[in-house]
DRENVEX-956414 format. One record per residue (C-alpha): residue in three letters; x, y, z. Coordinates in steps of 0.05 Angstrom, whole numbers, plus 32768, in hexadecimal, padded with zeros to 4 digits. Layout:
BEGIN
ALAXYZ;...
***
This chain:
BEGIN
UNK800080008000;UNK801B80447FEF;UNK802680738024;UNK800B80B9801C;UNK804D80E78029;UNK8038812C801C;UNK7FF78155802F;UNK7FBA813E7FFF;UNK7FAE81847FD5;UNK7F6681817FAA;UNK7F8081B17F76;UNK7FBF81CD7F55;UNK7FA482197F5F;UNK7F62823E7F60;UNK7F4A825C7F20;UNK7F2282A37F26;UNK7F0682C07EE4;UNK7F0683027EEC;UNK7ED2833F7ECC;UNK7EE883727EFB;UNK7E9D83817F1A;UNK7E9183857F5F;UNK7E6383447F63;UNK7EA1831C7F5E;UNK7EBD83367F9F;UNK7EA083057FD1;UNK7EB682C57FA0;UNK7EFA82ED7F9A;UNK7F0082E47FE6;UNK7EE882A07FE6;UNK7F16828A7FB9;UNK7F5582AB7FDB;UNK7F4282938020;UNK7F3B824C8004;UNK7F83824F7FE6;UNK7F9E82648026;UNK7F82822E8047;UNK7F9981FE8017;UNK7FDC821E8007;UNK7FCE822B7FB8;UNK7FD582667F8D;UNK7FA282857F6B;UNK7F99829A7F24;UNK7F7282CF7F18;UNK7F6182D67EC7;UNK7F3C83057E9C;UNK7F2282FA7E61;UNK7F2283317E30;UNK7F08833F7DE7;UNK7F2B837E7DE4;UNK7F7083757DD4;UNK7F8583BC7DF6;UNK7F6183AF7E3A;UNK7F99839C7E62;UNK7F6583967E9B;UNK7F9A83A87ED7;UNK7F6F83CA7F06;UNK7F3C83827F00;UNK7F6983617F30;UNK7F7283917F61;UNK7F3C83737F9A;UNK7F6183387F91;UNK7FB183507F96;UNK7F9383697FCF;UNK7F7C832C7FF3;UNK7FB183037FD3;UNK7FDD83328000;UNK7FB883308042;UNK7FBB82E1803B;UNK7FFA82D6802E;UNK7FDD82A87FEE;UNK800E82B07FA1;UNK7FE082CB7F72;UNK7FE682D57F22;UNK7FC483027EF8;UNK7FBE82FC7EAC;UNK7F91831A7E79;UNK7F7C82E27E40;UNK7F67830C7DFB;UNK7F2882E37DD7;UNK7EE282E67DC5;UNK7EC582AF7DE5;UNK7ED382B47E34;UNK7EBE826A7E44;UNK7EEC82477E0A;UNK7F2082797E21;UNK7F1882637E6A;UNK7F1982197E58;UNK7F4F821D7E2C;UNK7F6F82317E72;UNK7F5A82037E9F;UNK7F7F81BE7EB3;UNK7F65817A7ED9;UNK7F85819E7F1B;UNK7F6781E47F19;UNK7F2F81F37F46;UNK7F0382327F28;UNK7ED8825B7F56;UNK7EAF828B7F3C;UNK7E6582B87F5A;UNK7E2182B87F47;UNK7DF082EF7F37;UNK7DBC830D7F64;UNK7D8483247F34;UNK7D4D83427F62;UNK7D41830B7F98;UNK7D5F82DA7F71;UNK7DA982BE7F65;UNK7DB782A67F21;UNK7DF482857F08;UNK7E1082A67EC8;UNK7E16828D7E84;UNK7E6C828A7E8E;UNK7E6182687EC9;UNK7E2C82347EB5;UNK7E57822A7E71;UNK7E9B82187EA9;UNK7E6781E47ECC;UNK7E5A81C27E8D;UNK7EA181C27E6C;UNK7EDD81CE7E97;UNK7F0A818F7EA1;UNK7F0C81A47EF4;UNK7EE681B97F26;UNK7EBA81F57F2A;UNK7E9E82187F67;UNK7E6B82497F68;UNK7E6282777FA2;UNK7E23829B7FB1;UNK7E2882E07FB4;UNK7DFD83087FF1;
***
């Protein structure tokens, strides 16, 4: 029987998709306390059909808590059109991707990126309700 000599990790690093709107703030923090816990970076990517929007100020909620949690974090701004191929094209067995929902009136709904990452990304994906 094999012996187990290193702590058992569930993922490589956490994978946050990034639009830059303030309803990604609490999954932001989520994410970030989760990799502290675990001891993984996170990789925070935007997705971007604009080929001059180099999107800095998107990250800056999360260099922020990256900081205060002592947790590695990289940035990186992916040019395309479609934002879920883009995202999958980026994603390995290993990766965990956490991502919010919407609150539309009294109701949360989970976006069209995020129900696309469900369906086709070779990892895991967490959603995380916003309040």
């Amino acid at each position: 029987m094999a012996t187990n000599t290193g702590a058992f990790h569930p993922a490589e690093q956490i994978v946050v998709p990034v639009q830059g709107t303030d309803r990604e703030f609490l999954a932001q923090q989520w994410a970030v306390e989760i990799a502290a816990a675990l001891e993984l970076p996170v990789r925070a990517v935007h997705v971007s059909g604009d080929a001059g929007d180099g999107a800095p100020d998107k990250f800056d909620y999360l260099e922020k808590l990256a900081k205060k949690h002592g947790v590695e974090l990289k940035t990186e701004v992916i040019h395309g059109s479609d934002v879920v191929r883009e995202l999958v094209d980026e994603l390995g067995a290993r990766d965990l991707v956490v991502l919010g929902t919407r609150k539309l009136s009294h109701q949360y709904h989970i976006g069209s990126v995020a129900a696309a990452l469900v369906e086709k990304a070779p990892c895991p994906v967490q959603i995380v309700r916003l309040e």
